[in-house]
N, C-alpha and C positions, 0 to 999 in steps of 0.2 A: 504494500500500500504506500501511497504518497502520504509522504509527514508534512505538511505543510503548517506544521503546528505553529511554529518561530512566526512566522507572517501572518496567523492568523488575530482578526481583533478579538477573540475567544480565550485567547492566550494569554494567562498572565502570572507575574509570581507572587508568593504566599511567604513574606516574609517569615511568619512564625512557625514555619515548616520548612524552612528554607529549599524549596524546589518550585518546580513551573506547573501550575494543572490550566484544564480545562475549564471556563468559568459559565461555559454551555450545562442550560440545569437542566439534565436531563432523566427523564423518569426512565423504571425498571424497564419498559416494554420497546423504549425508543434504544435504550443501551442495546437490549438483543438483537433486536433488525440491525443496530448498523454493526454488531460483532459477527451477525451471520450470512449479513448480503457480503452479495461479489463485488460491491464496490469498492473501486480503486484512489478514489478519493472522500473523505468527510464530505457527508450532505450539510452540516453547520460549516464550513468555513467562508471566512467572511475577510476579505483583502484586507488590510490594515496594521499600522506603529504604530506609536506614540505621536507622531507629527501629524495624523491624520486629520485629524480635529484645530490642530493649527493651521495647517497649507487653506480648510477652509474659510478660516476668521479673517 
C-alpha cells in the first residue's frame, strides 16, 4: 500500500506519546473495510502541511 501518511492533513503528532497517528476518527466497521479492501491507497487522505492554511490567508 501507499503510505502517504507524512503529506496527509490527517496526520499528526501526539506529543504525550511521543509518535505520529492518524487523527481520522474512525469507527470499528470503517477500520475493517479499509484493512480488508484491495485498496492501494487510504480513502481518508487529504493533501496537506502545516502551511496549508497559510498559503490561503
Amino acid at each position: 500500500m501507499d503510505n502517504l501518511c507524512e503529506t496527509c492533513w490527517n496526520y499528526d503528532y501526539d506529543e504525550e506519546y511521543d509518535e505520529y497517528y492518524c487523527m481520522k476518527d474512525l469507527d470499528e466497521d470503517e477500520v475493517y473495510r479499509y484493512l480488508v479492501s484491495r485498496q492501494t491507497r487510504c480513502p481518508f487522505y487529504r493533501q496537506g502541511d502545516d502551511y496549508t492554511l497559510a498559503r490561503k490567508q
